[in-house]
N, C-alpha and C positions, 0 to 999 in steps of 0.2 A: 077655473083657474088651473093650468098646468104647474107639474111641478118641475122646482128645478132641474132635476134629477133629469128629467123628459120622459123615456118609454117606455122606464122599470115597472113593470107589475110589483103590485105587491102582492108579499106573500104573509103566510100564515103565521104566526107564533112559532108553531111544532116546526115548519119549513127551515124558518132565521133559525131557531136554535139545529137544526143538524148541520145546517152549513157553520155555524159558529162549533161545534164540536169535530166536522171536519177540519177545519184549517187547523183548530186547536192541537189533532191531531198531528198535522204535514206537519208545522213549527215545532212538536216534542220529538218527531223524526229526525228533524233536521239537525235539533239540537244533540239528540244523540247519537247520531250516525257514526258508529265507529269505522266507517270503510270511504271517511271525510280526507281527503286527503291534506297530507302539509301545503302551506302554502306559501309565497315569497313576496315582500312589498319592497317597492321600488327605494322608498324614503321619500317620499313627496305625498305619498298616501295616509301619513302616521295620523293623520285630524279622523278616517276612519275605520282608525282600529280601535276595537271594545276591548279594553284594558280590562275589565273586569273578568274576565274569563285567562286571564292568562297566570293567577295566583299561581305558584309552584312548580313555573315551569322555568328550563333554564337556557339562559343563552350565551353567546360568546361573544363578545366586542373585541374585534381585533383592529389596533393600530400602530399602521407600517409610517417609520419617517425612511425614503428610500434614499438611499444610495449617499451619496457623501454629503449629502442633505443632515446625517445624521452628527455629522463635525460639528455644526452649528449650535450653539445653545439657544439662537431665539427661533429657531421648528420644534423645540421639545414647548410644551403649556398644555390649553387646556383642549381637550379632543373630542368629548363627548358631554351632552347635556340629557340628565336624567330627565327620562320622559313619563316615567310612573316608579312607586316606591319599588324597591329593589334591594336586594344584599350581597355584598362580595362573597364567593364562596372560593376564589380562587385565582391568582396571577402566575402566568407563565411569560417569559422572555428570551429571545437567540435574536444574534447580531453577525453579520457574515465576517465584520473584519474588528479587531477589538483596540480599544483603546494604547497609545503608544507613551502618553504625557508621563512623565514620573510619580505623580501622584493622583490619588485614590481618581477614579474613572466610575460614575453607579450613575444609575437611576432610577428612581422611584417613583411612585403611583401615591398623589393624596389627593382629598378628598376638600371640594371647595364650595362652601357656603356664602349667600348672601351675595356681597360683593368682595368676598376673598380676591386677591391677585392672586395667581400664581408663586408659588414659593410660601406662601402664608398662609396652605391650609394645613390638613389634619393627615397624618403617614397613613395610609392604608400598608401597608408592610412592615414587618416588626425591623426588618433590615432592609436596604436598595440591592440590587442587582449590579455586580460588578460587570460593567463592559471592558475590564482587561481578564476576563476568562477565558477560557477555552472560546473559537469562535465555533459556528453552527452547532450547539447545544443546548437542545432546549432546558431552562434553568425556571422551576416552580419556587414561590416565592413563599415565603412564613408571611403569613396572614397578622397585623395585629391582635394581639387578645384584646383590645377593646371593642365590643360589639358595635358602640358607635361610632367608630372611625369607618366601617364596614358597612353601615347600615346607610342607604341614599335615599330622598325623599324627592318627589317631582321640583324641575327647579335646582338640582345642588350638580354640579360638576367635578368630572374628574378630569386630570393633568397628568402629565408626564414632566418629572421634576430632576436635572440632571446636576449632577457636581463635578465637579473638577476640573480640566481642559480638554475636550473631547476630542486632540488632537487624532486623526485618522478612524474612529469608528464609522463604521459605517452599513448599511441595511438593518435597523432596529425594528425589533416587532413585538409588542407586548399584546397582551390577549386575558381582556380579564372576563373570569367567569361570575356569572350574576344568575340569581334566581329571585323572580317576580313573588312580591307579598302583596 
């Protein structure tokens, strides 16, 4: 009887195990290679990225509402969807034309669980970011002190939450920084 396999010899005991401590080896190479270079995914590839390997490393989400796009309150909600645990470590904001309405002009960044809407979750910022400031300045935000409002689990979302009459702002860009746990 043939085997499945078809026209592999076999081999020895001692043969399999050095081929099995070969490859053993190429994979702890691989896995160490410090001369691996960075790399870029499309966002349509994210089903094969090994999340586990990314503890402690940081990244930047940047999002732009452009152009007088940013007048509008229903373009500001929710923008990004947590793809593995994560924690805020930092929000920055500049807008090219700023806010003209009489009263208070901000926007904030909170943090949305379950089936939170919009406007009903949790401030990631101890204060909003005034869009009648100075315009092209970039403005770092206070961080809440509560760890949890900071801390994101696979599944929770974050939004951009605006007040007031955003009469004339316009090119908004918030950019929050996060480090992978």
């Amino acid at each position: 009887m043939s085997s499945p396999i078809g026209l592999q010899k076999k081999m020895s005991p001692e043969e399999m195990e050095r081929q099995i401590v070969a490859i053993n080896e190429y994979i702890k190479g691989q896995k160490e290679n410090p001369n691996l270079v960075d790399h870029f995914h499309d966002g349509f590839d994210t089903s094969y990225v090994n999340y586990s390997n990314i503890a402690g490393k940081k990244i930047y989400l940047p999002h732009t509402i452009i152009g007088a796009d940013a007048a509008t309150a229903a373009n500001y909600g929710v923008f990004w969807t947590v793809p593995v645990a994560c924690t805020i470590t930092g929000v920055s904001e500049v807008h090219q034309v700023l806010g003209t309405d009489g009263s208070a002009v901000t926007v904030g960044l909170e943090k949305l669980t379950g089936t939170q809407a919009p406007a009903a979750g949790v401030a990631v910022l101890a204060t909003e970011f005034d869009l009648k400031a100075a315009i092209n300045t970039v403005r770092y935000g206070v961080l809440s002190e509560t760890l949890s409002s900071r801390s994101l689990i696979k599944g929770d979302r974050l939004a951009l939450e605006d007040t007031g009459t955003l009469t004339s702002v316009s090119n908004i860009t918030v950019i929050v920084e996060l480090i992978m746990v």
